[in-house]
C-alpha positions in Angstrom: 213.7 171.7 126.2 210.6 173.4 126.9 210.3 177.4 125.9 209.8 180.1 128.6 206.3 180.8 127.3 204.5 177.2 127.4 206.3 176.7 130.9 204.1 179.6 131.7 201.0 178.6 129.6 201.3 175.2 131.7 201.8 176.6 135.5 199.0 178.9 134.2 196.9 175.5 133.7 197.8 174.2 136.4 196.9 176.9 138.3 193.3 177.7 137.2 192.4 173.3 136.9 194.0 171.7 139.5 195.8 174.4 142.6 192.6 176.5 143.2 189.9 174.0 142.9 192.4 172.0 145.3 192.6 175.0 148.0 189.0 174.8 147.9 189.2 171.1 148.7 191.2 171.7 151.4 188.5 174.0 153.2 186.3 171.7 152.5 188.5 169.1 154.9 189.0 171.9 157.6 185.3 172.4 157.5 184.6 169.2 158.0 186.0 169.3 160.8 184.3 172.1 162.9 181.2 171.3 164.6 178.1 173.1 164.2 174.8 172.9 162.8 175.1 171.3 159.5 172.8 172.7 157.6 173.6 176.3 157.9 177.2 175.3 157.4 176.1 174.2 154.5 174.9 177.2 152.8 177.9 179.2 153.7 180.1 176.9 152.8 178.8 176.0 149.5 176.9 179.6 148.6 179.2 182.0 150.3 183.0 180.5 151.5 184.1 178.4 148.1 183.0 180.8 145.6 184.8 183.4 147.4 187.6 181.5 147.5 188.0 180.9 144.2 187.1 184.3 143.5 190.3 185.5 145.9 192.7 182.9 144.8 192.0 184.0 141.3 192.2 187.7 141.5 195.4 186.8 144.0 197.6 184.3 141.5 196.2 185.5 138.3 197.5 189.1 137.4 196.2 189.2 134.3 193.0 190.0 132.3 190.4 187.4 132.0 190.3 186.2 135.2 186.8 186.1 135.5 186.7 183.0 133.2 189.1 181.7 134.7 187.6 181.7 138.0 184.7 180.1 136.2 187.0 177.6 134.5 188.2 177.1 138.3 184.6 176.7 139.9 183.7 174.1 137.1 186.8 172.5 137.5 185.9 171.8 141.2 182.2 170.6 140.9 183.3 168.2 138.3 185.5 166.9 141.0 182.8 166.5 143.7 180.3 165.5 140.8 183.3 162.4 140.0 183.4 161.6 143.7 180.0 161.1 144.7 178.4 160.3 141.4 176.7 157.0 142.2 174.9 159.2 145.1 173.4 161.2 142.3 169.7 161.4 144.3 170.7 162.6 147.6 169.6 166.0 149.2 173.3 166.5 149.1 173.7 166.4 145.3 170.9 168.6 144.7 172.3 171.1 146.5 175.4 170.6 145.9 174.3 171.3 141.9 172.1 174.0 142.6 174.8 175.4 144.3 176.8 175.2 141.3 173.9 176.9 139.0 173.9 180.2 141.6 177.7 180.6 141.9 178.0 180.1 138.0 175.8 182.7 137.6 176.6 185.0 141.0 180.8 184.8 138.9 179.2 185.6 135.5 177.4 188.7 137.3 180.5 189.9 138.8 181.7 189.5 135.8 179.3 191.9 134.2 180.0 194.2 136.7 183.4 194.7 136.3 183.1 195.1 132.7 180.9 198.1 133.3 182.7 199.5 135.5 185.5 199.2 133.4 183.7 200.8 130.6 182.6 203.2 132.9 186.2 204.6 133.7 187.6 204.4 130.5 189.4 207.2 129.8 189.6 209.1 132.6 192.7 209.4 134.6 193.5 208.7 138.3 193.0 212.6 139.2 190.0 213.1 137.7 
């Protein structure tokens, strides 16, 4: 029989590797299917719509601290599933950006990430009334 706590430690898992990285999949299906001009599409889609996603989703299913690595854990989790997918396609446009993509989220999550921890430090202390 499996104990209370590594039920938990495994939907946790579960969770931050395979549910949010698979909600971002599934935008990327409904994406595909509005038109539009592509290439603008792109750049929200990858830049603005997928981290925030996983950004939401994280801060939404994860009540607890250390989400912000676990977003991060989530956002690598989901390039290395489009890196697996198209991997022989390594020297397309579409891979470049799709990786540089992936090097400005990384760091866009660990600057929210620094930001929070100051402002955490920040209001240390102090109550709500103050």
């Amino acid at each position: 029989m499996i104990s209370k706590a590594t039920r938990h430690l495994i939907k946790h898992h579960f969770i931050v590797v395979v549910f949010i990285p698979a909600c971002v999949f599934l935008a990327l299906i409904l994406s595909s299917l509005v038109p539009g001009f592509e290439p603008i599409k792109f750049f929200l889609l990858w830049f603005i719509i997928f981290p925030g996603i996983i950004l939401y989703l994280s801060a939404m299913l994860l009540r607890e601290r250390n989400k912000m690595w676990k977003s991060i854990v989530s956002l690598t989790s989901f390039y290395g599933f489009m890196v697996f997918m198209i991997y022989k396609h390594y020297q397309s446009d579409f891979f470049t950006l799709m990786m540089a993509s992936f090097v400005w989220n990384f760091f866009v999550m660990i600057l929210v990430m620094f930001i929070e921890g100051q402002d955490k430090v920040a209001t240390h202390g102090r109550t709500a009334g103050e």
